[in-house]
BAZA-984134 format. One record per residue (C-alpha): residue in one letter; residue number from 1; x, y, z. Coordinates in steps of 0.2 Angstrom, whole numbers, plus 5000, padded with zeros to 4 digits. Each point is the difference from the previous one (the first is absolute). Layout:
<nodes>
+------+-----+------+------+------+
! code ! pos !    u !    v !    w !
+------+-----+------+------+------+
!    a ! NUM !    X !    Y !    Z !
...
+------+-----+------+------+------+
</nodes>
This chain:
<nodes>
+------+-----+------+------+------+
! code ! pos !    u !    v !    w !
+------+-----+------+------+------+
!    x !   1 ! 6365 ! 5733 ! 5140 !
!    x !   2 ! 5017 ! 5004 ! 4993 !
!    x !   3 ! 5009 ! 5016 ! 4998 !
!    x !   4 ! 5002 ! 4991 ! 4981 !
!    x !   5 ! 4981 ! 4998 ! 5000 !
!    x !   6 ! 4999 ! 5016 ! 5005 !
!    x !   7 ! 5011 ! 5010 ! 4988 !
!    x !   8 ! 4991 ! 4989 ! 4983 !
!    x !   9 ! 4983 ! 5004 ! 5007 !
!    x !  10 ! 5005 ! 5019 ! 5002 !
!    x !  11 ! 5009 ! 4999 ! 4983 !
!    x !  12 ! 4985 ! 4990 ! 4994 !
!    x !  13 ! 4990 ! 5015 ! 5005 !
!    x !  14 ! 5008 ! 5014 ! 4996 !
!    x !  15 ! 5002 ! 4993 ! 4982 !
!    x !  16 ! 4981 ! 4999 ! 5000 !
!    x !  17 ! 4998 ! 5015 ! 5006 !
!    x !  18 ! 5013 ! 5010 ! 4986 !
!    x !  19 ! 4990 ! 4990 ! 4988 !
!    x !  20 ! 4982 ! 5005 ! 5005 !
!    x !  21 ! 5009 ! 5018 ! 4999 !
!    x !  22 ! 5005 ! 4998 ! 4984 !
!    x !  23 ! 4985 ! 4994 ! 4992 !
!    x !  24 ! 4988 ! 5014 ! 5012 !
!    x !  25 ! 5013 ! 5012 ! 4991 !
!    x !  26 ! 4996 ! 4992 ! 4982 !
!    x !  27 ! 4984 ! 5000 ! 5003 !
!    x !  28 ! 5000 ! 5018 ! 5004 !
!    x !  29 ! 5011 ! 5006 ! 4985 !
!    x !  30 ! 4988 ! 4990 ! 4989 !
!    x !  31 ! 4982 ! 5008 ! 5008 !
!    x !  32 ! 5008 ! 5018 ! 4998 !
!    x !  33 ! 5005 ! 4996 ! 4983 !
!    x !  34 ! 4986 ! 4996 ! 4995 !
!    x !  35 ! 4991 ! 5015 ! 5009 !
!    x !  36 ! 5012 ! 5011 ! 4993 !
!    x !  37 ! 4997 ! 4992 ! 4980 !
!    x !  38 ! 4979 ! 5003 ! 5007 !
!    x !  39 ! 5004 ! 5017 ! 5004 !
!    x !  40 ! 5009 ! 5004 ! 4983 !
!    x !  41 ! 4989 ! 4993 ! 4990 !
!    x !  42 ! 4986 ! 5010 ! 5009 !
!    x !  43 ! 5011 ! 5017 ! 4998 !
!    x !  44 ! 5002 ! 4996 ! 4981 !
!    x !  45 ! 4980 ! 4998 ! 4997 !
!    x !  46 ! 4997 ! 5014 ! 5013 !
!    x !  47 ! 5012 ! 5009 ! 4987 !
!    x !  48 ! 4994 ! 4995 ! 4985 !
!    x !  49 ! 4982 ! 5005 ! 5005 !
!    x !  50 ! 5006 ! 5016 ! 5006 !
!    x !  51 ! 5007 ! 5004 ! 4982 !
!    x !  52 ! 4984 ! 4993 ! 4992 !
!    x !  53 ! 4992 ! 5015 ! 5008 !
!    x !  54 ! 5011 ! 5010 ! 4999 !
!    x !  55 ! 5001 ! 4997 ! 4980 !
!    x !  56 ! 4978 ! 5000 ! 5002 !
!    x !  57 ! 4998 ! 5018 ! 5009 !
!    x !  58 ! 5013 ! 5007 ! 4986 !
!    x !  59 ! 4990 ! 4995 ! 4986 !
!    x !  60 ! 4986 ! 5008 ! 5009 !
!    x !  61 ! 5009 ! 5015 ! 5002 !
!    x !  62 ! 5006 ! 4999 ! 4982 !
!    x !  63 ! 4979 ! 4999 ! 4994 !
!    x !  64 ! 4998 ! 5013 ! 5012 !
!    x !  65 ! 5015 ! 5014 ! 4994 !
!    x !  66 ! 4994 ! 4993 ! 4981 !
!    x !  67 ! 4979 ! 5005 ! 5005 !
!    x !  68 ! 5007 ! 5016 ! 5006 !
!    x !  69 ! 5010 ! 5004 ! 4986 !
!    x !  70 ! 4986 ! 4998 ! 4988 !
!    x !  71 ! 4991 ! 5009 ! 5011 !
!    x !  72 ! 5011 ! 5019 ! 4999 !
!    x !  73 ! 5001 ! 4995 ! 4983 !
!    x !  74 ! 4981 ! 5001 ! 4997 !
!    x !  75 ! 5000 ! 5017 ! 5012 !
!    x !  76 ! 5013 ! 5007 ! 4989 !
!    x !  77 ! 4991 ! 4996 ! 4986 !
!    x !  78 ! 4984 ! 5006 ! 5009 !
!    x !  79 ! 5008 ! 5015 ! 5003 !
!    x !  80 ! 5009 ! 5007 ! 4984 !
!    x !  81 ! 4982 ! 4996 ! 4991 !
!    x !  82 ! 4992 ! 5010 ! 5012 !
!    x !  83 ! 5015 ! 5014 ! 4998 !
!    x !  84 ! 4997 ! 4998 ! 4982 !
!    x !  85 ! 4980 ! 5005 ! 5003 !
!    x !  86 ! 5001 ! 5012 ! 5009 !
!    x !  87 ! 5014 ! 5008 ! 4990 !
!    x !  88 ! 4988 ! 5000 ! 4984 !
!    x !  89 ! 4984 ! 5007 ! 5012 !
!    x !  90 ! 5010 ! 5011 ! 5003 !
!    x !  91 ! 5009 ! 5007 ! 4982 !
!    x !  92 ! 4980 ! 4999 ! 4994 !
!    x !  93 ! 4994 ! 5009 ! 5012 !
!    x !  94 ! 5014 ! 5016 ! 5001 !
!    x !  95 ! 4999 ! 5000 ! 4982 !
!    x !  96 ! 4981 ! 5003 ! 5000 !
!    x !  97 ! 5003 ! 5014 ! 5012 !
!    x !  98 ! 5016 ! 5007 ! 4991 !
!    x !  99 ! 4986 ! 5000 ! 4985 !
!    x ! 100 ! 4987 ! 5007 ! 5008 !
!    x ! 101 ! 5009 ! 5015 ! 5011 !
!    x ! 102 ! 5011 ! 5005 ! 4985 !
!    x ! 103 ! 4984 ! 4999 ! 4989 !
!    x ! 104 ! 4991 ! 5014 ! 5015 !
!    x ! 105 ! 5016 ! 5011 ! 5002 !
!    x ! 106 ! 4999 ! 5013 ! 4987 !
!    x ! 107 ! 5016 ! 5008 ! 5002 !
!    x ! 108 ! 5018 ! 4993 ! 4999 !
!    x ! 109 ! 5006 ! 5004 ! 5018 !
!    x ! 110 ! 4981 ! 4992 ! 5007 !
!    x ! 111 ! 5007 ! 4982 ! 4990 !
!    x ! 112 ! 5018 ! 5000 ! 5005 !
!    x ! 113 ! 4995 ! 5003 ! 5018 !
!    x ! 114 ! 4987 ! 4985 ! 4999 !
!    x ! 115 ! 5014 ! 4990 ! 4992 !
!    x ! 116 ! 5009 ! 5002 ! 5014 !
!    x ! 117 ! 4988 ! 4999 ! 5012 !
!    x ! 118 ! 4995 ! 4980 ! 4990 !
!    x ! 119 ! 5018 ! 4996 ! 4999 !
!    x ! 120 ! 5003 ! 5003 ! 5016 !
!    x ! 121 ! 4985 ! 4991 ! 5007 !
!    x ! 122 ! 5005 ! 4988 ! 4987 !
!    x ! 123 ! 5017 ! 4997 ! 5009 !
!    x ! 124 ! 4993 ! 4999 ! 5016 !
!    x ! 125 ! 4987 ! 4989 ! 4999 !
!    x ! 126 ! 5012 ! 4989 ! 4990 !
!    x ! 127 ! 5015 ! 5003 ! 5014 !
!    x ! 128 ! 4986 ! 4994 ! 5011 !
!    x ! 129 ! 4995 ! 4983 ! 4990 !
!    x ! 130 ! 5016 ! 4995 ! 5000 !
!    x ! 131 ! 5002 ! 5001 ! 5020 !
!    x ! 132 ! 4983 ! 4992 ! 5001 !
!    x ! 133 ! 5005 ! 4985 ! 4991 !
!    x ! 134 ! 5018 ! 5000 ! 5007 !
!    x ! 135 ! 4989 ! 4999 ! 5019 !
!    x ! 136 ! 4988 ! 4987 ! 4993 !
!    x ! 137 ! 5014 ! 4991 ! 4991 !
!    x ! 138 ! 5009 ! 4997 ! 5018 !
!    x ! 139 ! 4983 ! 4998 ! 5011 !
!    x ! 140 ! 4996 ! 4986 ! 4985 !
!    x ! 141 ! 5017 ! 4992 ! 5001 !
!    x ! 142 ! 5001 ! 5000 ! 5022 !
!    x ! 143 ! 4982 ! 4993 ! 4998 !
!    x ! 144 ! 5006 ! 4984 ! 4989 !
!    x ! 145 ! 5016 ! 4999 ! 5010 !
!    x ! 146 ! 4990 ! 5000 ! 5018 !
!    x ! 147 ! 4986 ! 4988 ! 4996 !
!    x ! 148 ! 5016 ! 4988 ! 4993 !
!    x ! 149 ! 5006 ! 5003 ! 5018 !
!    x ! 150 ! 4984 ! 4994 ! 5008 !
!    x ! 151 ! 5001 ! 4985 ! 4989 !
!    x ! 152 ! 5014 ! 4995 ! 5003 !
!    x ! 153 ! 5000 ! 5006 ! 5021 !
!    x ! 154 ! 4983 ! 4991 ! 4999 !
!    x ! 155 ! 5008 ! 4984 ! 4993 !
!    x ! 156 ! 5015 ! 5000 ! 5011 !
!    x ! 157 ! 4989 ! 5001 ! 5015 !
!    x ! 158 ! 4993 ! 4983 ! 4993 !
!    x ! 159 ! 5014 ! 4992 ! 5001 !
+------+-----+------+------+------+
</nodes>
């Protein structure tokens, strides 16, 4: 064998083996191209999802605040019909005592003292029905609120 025979089997070879490289490195470029369009096109439907239920848990929330809503808006309805009640109990009844102590008092001082005395029960009891119905008015209201909580805590727990 020849030095010549030599150096073209070598040259041979290492031109074989820088095109073997070539095409492993091709090869490679094109399988992590492609892995890397897989993987984008998993992020963009893993995305999409995401805001699909994202857009499905705010409608939810939306129903829910809507429910909730009508919900203090049938309490304060509740409660200003009840207010209103209470307040006409109330006149009737100190009317029928202003008519029946004032019809007993037989002298002028007797009937302004009882006037007093009803319009000052009078006052209170009313000073007290409205700080009733502000106390029920709030418990009604943190009642609605915290069973919407549960609702949605409940839902979010689901998930």
């Amino acid at each position: 064998m020849s030095i010549r025979s030599a150096v073209t089997g070598a040259a041979v070879l290492a031109a074989l083996f820088i095109g073997l490289q070539m095409y492993g490195s091709a090869q490679h470029k094109k399988g992590y191209d492609q892995a890397q369009a897989e993987y984008m096109i998993a992020v963009a439907h893993a995305e999409g999802r995401a805001r699909q239920i994202e857009h499905e848990l705010t409608q939810e929330m939306e129903v829910r605040d809507r429910e909730t809503q009508e919900q203090l808006e049938q309490v304060a309805i509740a409660e200003r019909r009840a207010a209103d009640e209470r307040v006409r109990k109330s006149a009737e009844e100190y009317a029928a005592r202003y008519r029946r102590d004032t019809a007993l008092a037989s002298v002028a001082a007797e009937r302004q003292a009882a006037d007093t005395a009803i319009r000052m029960f009078a006052e209170l009891l009313g000073g007290l029905d409205e700080m009733a119905e502000v106390y029920a008015a709030e418990a009604d209201r943190r009642r609605v609120a915290g069973l919407a909580c549960e609702v949605a805590y409940t839902d979010a727990q689901g998930r």
